[in-house]
C-alpha positions as CSV (number, residue, x, y, z in Angstrom):
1,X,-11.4,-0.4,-35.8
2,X,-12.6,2.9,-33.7
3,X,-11.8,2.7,-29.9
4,X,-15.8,3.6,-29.5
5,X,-16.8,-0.1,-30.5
6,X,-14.3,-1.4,-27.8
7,X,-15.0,-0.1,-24.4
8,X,-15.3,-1.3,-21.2
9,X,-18.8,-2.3,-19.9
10,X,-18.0,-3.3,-16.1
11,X,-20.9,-2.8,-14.0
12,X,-23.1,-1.2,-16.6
13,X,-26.4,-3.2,-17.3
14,X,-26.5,-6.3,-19.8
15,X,-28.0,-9.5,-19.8
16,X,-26.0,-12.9,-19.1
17,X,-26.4,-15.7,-20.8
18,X,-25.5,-17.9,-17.8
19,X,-28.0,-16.6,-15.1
20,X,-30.2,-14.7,-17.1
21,X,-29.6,-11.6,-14.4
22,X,-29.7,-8.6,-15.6
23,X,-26.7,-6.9,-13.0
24,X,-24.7,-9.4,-14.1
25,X,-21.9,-7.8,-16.5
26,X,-18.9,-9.1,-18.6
27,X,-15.5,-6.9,-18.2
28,X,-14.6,-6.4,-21.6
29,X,-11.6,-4.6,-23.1
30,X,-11.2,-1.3,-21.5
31,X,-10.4,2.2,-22.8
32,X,-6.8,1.8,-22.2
33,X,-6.3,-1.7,-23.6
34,X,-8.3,-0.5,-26.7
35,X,-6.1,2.7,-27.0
36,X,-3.3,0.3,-26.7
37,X,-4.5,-2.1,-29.3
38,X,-5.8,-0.2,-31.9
39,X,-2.3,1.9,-32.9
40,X,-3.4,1.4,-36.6
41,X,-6.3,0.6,-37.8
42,X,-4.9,-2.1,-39.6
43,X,-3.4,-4.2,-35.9
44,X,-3.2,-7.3,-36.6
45,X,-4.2,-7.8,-33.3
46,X,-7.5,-6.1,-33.8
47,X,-7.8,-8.9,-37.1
48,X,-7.0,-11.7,-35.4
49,X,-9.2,-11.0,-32.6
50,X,-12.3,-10.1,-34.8
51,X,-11.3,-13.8,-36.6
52,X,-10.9,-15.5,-33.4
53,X,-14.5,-14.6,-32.2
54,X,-16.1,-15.4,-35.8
55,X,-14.8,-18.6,-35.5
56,X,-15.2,-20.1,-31.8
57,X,-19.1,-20.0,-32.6
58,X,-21.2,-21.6,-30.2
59,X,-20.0,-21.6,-26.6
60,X,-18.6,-25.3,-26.2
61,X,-19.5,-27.7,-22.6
62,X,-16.6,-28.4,-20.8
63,X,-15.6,-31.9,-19.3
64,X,-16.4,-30.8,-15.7
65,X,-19.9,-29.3,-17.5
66,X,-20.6,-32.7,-18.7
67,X,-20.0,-34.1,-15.7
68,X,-22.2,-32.2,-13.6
69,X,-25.0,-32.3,-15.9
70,X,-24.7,-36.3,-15.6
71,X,-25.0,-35.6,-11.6
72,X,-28.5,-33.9,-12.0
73,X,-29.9,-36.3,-14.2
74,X,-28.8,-39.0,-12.2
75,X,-30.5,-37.1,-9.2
76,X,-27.5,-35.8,-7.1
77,X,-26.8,-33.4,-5.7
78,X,-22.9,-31.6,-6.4
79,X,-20.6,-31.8,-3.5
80,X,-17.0,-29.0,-3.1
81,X,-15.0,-31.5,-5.3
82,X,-17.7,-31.4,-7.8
83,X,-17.2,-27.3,-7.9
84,X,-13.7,-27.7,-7.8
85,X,-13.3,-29.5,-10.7
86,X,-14.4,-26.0,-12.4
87,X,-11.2,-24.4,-10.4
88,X,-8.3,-23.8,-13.2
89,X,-5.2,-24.8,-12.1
90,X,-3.7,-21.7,-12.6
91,X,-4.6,-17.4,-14.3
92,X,-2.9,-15.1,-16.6
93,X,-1.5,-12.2,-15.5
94,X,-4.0,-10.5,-13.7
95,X,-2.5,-7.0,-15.6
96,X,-3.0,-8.7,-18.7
97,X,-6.4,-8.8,-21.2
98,X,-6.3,-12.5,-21.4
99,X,-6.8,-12.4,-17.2
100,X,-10.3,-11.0,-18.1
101,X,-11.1,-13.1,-20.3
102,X,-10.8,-16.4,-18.4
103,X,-12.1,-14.3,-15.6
104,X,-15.7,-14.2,-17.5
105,X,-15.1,-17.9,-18.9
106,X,-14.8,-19.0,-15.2
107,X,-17.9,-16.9,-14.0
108,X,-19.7,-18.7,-17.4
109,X,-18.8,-22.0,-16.1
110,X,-20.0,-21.7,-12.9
111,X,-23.4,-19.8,-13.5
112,X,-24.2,-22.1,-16.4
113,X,-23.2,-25.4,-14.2
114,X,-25.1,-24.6,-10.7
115,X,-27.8,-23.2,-9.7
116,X,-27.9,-20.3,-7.2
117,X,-28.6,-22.0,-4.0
118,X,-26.3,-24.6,-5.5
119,X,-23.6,-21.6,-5.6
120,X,-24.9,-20.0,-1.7
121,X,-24.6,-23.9,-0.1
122,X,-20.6,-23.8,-2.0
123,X,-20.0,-20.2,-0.3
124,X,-21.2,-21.2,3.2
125,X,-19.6,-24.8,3.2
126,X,-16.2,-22.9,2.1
127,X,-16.7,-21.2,5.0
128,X,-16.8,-17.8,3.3
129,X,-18.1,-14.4,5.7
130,X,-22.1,-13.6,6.3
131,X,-21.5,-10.8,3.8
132,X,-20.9,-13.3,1.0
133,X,-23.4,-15.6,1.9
134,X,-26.7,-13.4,2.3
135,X,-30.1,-14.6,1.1
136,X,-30.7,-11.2,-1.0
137,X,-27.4,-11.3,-3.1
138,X,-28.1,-12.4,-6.7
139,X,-26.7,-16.1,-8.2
140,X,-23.6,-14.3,-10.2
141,X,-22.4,-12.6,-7.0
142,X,-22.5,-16.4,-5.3
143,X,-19.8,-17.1,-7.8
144,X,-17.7,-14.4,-7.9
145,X,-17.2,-14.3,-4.1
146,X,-15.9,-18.0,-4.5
147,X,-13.5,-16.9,-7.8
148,X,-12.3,-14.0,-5.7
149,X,-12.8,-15.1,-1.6
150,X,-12.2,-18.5,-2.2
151,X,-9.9,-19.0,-4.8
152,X,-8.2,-15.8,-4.5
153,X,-8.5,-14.4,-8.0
154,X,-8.2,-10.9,-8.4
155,X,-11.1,-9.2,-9.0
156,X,-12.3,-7.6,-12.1
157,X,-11.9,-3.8,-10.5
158,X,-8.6,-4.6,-9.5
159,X,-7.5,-6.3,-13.2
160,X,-8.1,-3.1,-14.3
161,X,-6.5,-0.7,-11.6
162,X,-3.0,-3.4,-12.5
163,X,-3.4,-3.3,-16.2
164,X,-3.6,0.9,-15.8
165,X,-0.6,1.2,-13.2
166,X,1.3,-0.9,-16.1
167,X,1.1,0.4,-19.4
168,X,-0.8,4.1,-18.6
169,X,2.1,6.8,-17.9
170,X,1.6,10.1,-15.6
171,X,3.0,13.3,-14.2
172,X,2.3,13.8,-10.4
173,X,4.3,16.5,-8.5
174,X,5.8,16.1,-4.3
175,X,6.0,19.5,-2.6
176,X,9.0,19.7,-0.7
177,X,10.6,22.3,1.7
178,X,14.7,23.2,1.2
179,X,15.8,20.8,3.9
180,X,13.3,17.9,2.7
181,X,15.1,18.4,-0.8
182,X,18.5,18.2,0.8
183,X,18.1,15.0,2.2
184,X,16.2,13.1,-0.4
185,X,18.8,14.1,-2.6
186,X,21.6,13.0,-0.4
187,X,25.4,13.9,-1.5
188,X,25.7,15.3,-4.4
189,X,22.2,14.2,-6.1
190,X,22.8,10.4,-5.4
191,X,20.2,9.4,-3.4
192,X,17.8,10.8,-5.6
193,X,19.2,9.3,-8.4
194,X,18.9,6.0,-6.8
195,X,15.2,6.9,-6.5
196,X,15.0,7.7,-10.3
197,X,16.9,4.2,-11.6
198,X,15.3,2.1,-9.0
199,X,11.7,3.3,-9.6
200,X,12.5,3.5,-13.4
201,X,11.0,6.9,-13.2
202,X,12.1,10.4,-14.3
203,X,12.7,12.9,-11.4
204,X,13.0,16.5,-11.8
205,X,12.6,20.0,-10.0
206,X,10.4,22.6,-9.8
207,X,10.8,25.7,-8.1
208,X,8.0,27.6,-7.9
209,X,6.4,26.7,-5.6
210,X,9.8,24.1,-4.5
211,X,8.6,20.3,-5.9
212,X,9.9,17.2,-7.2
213,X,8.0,16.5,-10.4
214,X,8.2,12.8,-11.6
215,X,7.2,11.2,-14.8
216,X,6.8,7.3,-15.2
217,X,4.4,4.5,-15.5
218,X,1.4,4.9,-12.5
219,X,2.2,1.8,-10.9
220,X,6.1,3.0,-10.2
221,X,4.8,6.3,-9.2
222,X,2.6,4.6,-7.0
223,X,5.0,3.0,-5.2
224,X,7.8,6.3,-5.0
225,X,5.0,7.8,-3.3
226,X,4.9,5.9,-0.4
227,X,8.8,5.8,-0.3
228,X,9.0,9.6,-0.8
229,X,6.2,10.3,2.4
230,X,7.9,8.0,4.4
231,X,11.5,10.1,3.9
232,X,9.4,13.3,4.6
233,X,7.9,11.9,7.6
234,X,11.9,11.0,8.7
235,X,12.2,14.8,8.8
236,X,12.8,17.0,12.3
237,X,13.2,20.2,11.6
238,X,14.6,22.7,14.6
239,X,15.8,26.0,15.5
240,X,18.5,27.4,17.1
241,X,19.7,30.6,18.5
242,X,23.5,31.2,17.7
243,X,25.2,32.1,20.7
244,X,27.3,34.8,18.2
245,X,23.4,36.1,17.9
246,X,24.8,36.9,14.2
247,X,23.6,34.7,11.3
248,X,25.9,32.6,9.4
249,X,27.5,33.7,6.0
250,X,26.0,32.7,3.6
251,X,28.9,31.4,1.6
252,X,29.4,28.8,4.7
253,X,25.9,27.8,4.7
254,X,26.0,25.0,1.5
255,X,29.6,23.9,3.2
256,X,28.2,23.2,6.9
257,X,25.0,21.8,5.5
258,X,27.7,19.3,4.1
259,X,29.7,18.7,6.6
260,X,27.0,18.0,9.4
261,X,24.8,16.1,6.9
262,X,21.5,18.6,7.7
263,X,20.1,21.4,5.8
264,X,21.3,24.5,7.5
265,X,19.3,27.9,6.4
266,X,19.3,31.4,8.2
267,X,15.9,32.1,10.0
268,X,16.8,35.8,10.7
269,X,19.9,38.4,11.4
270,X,20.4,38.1,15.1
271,X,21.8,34.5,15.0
272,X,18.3,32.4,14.4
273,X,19.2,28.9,12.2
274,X,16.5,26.6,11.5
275,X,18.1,23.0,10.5
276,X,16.7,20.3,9.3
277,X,18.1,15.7,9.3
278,X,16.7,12.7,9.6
279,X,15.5,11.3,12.8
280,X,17.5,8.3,12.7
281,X,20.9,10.4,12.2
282,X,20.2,12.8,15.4
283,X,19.6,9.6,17.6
């Protein structure tokens, strides 16, 4: 099966079925989860899904659907428990395909079982902000702001962004001056080595221009970022003039950086050091 005919079509014009609106879209399988699906053309996965959807035929009514239908023939009006008899008890993983798809069978349910004032009068009674509740905003986007606001389901936009940062892998790069890469390696490599276990990442080094280049899966890279930033911000570097007014040799340099736990470097030849630790060490 080419990765053409499975593609994501979030936010790109279609009509639904539920609402009849035609900004109303169904998250299908992405790019990424078609890449990662169809490794042969012969996946079983790909067969069993095509068999799946050839046999579910017509959408099927729900009990709750039945229900509520019963309500407007019998003249009343649905109250919150009536709409929360739609609420699942529980989602997928929100990184996983299957979270889209009950996603869209939610989003079904409720466009196909109120109507959109119905859906506005559900928003406001939650007690959801004006910005989910304005006249001008279409029936589908009723529901979704209860599925998300409401019931705290991750949205559609962020299903994706999880389901990338877990399976898609990258390369980023962290400039770094000599003193930054002394102290996020720590003694003799360990710290950084910590990093590269703990992050599950692979960390190496570039020297021209001076960088830490790291390879992993985006959502671990994601997270090293903040980590690495937050050791570079943990940085003072200073000078010093050398009351010898000579600079130090350089075969002492790599031995006092040691010793006094800072990167030590020669600024010039009349006794100018620049050296560089964490802040929470000098205090």
């Amino acid at each position: 099966m080419s990765t053409r005919l499975v593609r994501r079509t979030l936010l790109s014009p279609s009509w639904c079925s539920a609402c009849r609106s035609p900004r109303h879209t169904r998250f299908e399988i992405g790019p990424l989860v078609a890449a990662h699906l169809s490794t042969s053309t012969s996946s079983p996965a790909l067969h069993a899904s095509k068999d799946q959807d050839a046999s579910r035929g017509p959408r099927q009514t729900t009990r709750a659907e039945e229900y509520l239908a019963s309500l407007r023939a019998a003249g009343f009006e649905p109250s919150l428990k009536d709409i929360e008899r739609c609420r699942p008890r529980k989602h997928a993983e929100p990184s996983s395909v299957a979270y889209i798809t009950q996603y869209n069978d939610l989003l079904s349910t409720l466009c196909h079982s109120f109507s959109r004032e119905q859906l506005k009068r559900f928003a406001q009674l939650y007690g959801l902000p004006a910005q989910w509740t304005r006249s001008n905003k279409r029936k589908v986007h009723f529901a979704e702001a209860i599925i998300e606001q409401q019931w705290k389901w991750p949205s559609l936009k962020e299903a994706e962004k999880l389901y990338r940062d877990s399976t898609e892998e990258c390369v980023e790069t962290f400039p770094v001056t000599p003193s930054q890469l002394f102290l996020i390696l720590g003694k003799d490599g360990a710290d950084l080595l910590q990093l590269s276990i703990g992050y599950k990442v692979h960390i190496g080094l570039s020297s021209h221009p001076l960088a830490l280049r790291v390879e992993g899966l985006r959502g671990d890279i994601s997270e090293l970022t903040q980590v690495i930033k937050s050791l570079k911000q943990d940085i003072l570097e200073e000078r010093y003039h050398l009351p010898t007014k000579r600079p130090i040799r350089q075969d002492l340099l790599q031995r006092i950086s040691r010793l006094a736990g800072a990167y030590v470097e020669n600024v010039d030849q009349a006794g100018l050091v620049k050296g560089g630790c964490s802040k929470q060490s000098k205090n």
